[in-house]
C-alpha positions as CSV (number, residue, x, y, z in Angstrom):
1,X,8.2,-17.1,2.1
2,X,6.4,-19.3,4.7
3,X,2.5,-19.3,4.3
4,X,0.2,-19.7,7.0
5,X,-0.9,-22.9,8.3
6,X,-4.2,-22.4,7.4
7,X,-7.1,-23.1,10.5
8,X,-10.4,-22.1,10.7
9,X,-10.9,-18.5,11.2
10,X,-11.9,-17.3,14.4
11,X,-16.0,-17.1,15.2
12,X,-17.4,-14.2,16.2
13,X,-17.7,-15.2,19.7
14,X,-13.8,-15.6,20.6
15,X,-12.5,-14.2,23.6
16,X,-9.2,-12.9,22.7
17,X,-7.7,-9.5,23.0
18,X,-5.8,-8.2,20.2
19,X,-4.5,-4.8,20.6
20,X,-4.2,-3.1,17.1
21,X,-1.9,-0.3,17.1
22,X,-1.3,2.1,14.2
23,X,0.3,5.3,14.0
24,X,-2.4,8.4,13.4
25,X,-3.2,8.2,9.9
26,X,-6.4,5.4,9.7
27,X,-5.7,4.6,6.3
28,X,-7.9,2.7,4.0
29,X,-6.2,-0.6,4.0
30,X,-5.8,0.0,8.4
31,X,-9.2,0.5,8.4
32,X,-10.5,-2.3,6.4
33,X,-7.8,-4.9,8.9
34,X,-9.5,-3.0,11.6
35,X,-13.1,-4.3,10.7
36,X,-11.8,-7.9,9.5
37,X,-10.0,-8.0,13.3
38,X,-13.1,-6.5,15.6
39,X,-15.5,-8.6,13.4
40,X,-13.6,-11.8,14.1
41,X,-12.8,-10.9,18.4
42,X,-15.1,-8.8,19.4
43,X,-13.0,-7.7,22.4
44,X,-10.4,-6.2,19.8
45,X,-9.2,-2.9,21.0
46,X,-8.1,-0.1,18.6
47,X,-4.8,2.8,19.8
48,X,-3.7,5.0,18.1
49,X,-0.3,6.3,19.5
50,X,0.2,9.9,18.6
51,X,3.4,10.8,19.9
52,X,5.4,9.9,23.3
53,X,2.7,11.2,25.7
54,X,0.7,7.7,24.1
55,X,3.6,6.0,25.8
56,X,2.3,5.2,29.6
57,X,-1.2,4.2,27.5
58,X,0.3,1.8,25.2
59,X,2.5,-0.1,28.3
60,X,-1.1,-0.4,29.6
61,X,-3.0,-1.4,26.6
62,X,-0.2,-3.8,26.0
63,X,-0.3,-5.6,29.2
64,X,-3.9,-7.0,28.6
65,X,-3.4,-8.0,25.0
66,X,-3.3,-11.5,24.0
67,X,-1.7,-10.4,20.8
68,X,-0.3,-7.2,19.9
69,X,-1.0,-6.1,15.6
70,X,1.2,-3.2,14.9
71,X,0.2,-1.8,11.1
72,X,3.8,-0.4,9.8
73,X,7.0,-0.5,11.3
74,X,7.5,2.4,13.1
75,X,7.8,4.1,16.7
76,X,5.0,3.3,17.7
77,X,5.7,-0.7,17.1
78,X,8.9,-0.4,18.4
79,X,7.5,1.1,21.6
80,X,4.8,-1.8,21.4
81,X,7.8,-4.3,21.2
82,X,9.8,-3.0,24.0
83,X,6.8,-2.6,26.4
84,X,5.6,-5.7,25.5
85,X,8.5,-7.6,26.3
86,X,7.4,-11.1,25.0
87,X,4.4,-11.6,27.0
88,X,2.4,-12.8,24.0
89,X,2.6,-12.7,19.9
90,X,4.1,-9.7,18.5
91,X,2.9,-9.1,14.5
92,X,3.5,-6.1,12.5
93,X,2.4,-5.1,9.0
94,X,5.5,-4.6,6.7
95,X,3.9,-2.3,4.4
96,X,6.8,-0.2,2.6
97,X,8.9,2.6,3.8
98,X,9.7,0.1,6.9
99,X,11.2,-2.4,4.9
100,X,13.0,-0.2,2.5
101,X,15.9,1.0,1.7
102,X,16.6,3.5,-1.3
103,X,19.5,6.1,-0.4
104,X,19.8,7.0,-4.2
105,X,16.2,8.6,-3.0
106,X,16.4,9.2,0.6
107,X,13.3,7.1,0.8
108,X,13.2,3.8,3.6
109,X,13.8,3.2,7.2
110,X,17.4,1.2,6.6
111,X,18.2,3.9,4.2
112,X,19.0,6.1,7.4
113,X,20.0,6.7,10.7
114,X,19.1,6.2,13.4
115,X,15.8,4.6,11.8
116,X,17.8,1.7,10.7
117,X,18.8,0.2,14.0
118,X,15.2,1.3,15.7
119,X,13.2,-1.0,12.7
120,X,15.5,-4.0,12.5
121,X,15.2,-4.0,16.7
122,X,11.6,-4.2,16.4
123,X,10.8,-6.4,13.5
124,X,14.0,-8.8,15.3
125,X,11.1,-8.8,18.3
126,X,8.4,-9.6,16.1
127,X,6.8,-13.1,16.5
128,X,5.6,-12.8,12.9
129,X,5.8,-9.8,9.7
130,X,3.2,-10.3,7.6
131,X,4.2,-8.6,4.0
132,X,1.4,-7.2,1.5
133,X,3.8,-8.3,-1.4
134,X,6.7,-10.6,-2.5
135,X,8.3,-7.6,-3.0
136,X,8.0,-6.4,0.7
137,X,8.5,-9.9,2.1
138,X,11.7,-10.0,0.1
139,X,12.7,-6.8,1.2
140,X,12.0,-7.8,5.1
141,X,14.4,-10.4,4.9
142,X,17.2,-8.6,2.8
143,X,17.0,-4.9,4.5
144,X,14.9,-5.8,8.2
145,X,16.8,-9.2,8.9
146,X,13.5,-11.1,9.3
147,X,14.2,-14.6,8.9
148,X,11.8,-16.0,6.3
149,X,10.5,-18.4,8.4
150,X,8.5,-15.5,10.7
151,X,7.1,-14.3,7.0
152,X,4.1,-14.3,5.8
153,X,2.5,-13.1,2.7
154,X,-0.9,-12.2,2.6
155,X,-0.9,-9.5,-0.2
156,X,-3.5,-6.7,-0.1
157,X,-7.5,-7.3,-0.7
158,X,-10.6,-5.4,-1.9
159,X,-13.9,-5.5,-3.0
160,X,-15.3,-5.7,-5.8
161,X,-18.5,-4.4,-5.2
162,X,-16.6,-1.4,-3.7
163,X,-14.8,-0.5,-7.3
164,X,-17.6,-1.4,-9.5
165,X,-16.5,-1.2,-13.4
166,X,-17.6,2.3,-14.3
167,X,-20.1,2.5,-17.5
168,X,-19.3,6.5,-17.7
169,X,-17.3,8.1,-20.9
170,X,-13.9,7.4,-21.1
171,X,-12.0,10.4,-21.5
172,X,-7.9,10.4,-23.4
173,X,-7.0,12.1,-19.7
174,X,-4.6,10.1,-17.4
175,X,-4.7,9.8,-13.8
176,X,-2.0,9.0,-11.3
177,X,-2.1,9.3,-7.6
178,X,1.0,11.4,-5.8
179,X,2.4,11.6,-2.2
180,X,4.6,14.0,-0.3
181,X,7.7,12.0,-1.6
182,X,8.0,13.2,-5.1
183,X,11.1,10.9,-6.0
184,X,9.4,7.8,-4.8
185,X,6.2,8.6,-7.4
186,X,8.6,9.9,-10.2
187,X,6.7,13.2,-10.3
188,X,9.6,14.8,-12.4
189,X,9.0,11.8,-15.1
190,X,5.1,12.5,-15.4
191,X,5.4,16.1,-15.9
192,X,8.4,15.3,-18.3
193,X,5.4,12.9,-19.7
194,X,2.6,15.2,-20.3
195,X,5.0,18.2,-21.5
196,X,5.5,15.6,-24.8
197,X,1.9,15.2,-24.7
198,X,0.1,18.4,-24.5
199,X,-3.0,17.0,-26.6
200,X,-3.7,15.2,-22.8
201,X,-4.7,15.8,-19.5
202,X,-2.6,14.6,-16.8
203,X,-4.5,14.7,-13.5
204,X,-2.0,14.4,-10.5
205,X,-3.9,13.6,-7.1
206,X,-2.9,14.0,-4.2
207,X,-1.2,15.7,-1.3
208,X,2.6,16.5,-2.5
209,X,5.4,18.7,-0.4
210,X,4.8,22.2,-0.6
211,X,8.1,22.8,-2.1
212,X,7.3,20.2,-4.9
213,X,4.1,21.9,-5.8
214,X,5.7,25.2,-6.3
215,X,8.5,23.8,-8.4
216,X,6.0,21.5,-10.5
217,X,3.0,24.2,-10.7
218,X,6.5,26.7,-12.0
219,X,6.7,24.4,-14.8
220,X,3.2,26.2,-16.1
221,X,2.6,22.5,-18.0
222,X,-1.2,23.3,-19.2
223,X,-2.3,19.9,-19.7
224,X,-1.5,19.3,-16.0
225,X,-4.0,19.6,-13.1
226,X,-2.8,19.3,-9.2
227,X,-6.4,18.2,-7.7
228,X,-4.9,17.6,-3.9
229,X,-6.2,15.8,-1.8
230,X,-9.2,14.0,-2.8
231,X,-11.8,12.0,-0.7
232,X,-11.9,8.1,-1.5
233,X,-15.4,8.8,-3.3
234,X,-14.3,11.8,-5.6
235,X,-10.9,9.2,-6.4
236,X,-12.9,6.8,-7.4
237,X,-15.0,9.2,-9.4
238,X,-11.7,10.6,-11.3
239,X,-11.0,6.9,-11.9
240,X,-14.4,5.9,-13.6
241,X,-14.2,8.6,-16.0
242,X,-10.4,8.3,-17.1
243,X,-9.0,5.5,-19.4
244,X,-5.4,5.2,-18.1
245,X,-3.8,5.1,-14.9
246,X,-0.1,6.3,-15.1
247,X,2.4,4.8,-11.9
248,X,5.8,5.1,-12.7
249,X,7.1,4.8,-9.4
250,X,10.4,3.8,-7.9
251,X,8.9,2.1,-5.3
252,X,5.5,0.5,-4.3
253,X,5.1,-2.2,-1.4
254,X,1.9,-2.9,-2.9
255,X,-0.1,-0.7,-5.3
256,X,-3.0,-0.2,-3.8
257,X,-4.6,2.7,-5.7
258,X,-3.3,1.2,-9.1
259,X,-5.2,-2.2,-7.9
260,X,-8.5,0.6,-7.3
261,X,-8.2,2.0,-10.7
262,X,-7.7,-1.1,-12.4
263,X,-10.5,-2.5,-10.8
264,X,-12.7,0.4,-12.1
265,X,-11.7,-0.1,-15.9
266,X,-8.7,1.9,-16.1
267,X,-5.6,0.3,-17.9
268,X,-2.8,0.7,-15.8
269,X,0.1,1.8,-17.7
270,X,3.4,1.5,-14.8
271,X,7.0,0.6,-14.2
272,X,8.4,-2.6,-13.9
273,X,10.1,-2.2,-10.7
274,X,8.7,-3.1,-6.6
275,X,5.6,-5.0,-6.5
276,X,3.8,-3.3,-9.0
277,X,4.2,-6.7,-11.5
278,X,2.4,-8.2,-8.9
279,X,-0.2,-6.4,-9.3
280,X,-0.8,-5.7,-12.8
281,X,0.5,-8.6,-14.4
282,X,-0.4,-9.1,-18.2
283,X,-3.3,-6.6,-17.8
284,X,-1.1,-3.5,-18.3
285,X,1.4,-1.7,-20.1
286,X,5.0,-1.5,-18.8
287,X,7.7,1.0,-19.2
288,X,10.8,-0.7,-19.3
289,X,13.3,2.1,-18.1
290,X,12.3,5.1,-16.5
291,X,11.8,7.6,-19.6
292,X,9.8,10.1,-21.0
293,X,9.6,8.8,-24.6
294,X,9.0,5.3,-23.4
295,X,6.4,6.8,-21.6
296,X,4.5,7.9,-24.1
297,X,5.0,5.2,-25.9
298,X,3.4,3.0,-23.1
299,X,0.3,5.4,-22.6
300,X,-0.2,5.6,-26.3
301,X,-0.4,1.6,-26.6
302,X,-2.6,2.2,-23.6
303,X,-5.0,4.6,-25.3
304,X,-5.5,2.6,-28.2
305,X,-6.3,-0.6,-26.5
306,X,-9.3,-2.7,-26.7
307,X,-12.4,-2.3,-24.6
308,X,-11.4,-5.7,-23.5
309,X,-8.2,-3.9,-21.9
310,X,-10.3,-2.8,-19.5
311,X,-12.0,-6.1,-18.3
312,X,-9.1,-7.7,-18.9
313,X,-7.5,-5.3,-15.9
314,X,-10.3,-5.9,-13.9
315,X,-10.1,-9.6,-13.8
316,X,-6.5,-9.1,-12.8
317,X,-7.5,-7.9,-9.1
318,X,-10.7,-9.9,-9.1
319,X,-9.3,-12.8,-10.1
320,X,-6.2,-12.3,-7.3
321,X,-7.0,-9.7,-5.0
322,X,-10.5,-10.3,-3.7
323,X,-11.0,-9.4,-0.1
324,X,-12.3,-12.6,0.9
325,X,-9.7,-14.3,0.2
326,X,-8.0,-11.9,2.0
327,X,-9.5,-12.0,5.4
328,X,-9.1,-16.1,5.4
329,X,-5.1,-15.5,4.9
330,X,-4.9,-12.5,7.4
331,X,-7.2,-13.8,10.1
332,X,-5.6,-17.5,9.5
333,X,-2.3,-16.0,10.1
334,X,-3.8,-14.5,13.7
335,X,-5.5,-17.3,14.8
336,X,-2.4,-19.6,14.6
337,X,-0.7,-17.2,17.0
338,X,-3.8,-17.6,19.4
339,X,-4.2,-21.0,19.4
């Protein structure tokens, strides 16, 4: 895929308005593009489109943008797109679920209709995608029908000083980080996981369907705790006291929270499928198929590591995916658009 040509980033004191739209959820990773953009044009302006009474507010907010930065591509970028109507540089944010498509799941937009048709009108409108992954730039071209040459890849950053390397007690448990699509996480895998390895705590965070929590909590696994939803500080406080972080997912754009835990000393033990290579590299432990026993296998390697395991997953993100490095390809990418 096409990197940016690469210009100095914008000084505090530029004039231009970029209208970043999202769709409710302020994420982490919006949030942090948020601050890079407003830092960088001070006369950024952030919407948040909540449903089709945003509508007549967006056509507005559009028609004084000198760039329009839609995070995800959803409705509210393909409302962006079609009020926009090419008046200035359209980017979105490919960051997973648009640019997928899994029917053996039911998970991505080109996986069904009438998503489909919506997300490959709007990313066919976009002046640039920029992907947070091979993986997803791949997957723009193949499932969205973005050319390459409108991709770019700018791949996901964080600080360091943000996920310090904890000092705390390592405990045997293992950590791994749900969502309300349990097929996509491989929920039915973990559980199968920790029922072969009841001498272990598997902590689950995170907000899962209602349904799924019934059925998984019926399973009456012991060695299994469903914390919810969890604030970014009591995360990262699971993470500093656990030694292995367990993702075996079907599908990851990115990786962000395995990037987090690796970047607090946990070794990341994951499947070798989506982006997740990308992000762990050598500095893990793979499962090469999608099974319980290999599992085990995988988080028993893990267990047993080194202490230099841990550095050693550290340095992976450090070494790759810094934030600094970060904002210089993301606000690069913008300023090329605005010159």
């Amino acid at each position: 895929m096409n990197a940016p040509h690469f210009v100095s980033t914008p000084s505090v004191s530029s004039g231009k308005h970029i209208l970043f739209v999202y769709y409710r959820g302020f994420s982490s990773f919006i949030e942090r593009d948020w601050k890079l953009v407003s830092a960088a044009y001070p006369n950024a302006e952030l919407f948040c489109m909540n449903g089709l009474k945003d509508v007549w507010r967006l056509g507005h907010a559009t028609g004084r943008a000198d760039l329009v930065l839609c995070w995800f591509g959803g409705k509210h970028a393909w409302w962006a797109s079609v009020l926009l109507q090419g008046r200035c540089p359209f980017v979105v944010i490919a960051g997973g679920w648009d640019v997928a498509n899994m029917p053996e799941i039911n998970y991505g937009a080109h996986a069904m209709f009438p998503h489909a048709p919506m997300v490959r009108g709007l990313f066919r409108r976009a002046t640039r995608v920029l992907a947070v992954s091979e993986f997803t730039a791949h997957s723009a071209a193949k499932n969205a029908g973005v050319s390459e040459d409108r991709i770019g890849v700018i791949w996901h950053g964080f600080d360091p000083e943000e996920f310090p390397m904890s000092k705390q007690t390592r405990t045997r448990d293992v950590l791994t980080v749900a969502g309300t699509h349990s097929r996509i996480k491989n929920l039915d895998l973990i559980l199968d996981t920790a029922a072969l390895m009841p001498d272990l705590k598997f902590q689950v965070a995170g907000i899962l369907d209602p349904s799924d929590l019934i059925a998984f909590k019926g399973r009456k696994l012991a060695n299994v705790e469903f914390t919810g939803w969890l604030t970014k500080d009591q995360l990262k406080d699971r993470m500093s006291t656990t030694r292995v972080y367990f993702q075996p997912s079907s599908h990851e754009s990115f990786g962000c929270a395995v990037a987090e835990a690796m970047l607090i000393g946990c070794i990341p033990v994951v499947t070798r499928t989506s982006a997740l290579p990308e992000v762990v590299g050598q500095a893990g432990f793979y499962l090469e198929e999608a099974g319980p026993h290999l599992a085990v296998a995988a988080i028993r390697k893990a267990l047993a590591a080194p202490e230099e395991a841990r550095e050693r997953a550290r340095a992976q993100i450090v070494n790759n995916y810094s934030l600094e490095p970060y904002r210089t390809r993301f606000l690069a990418e913008l300023a090329v658009l605005l010159t």
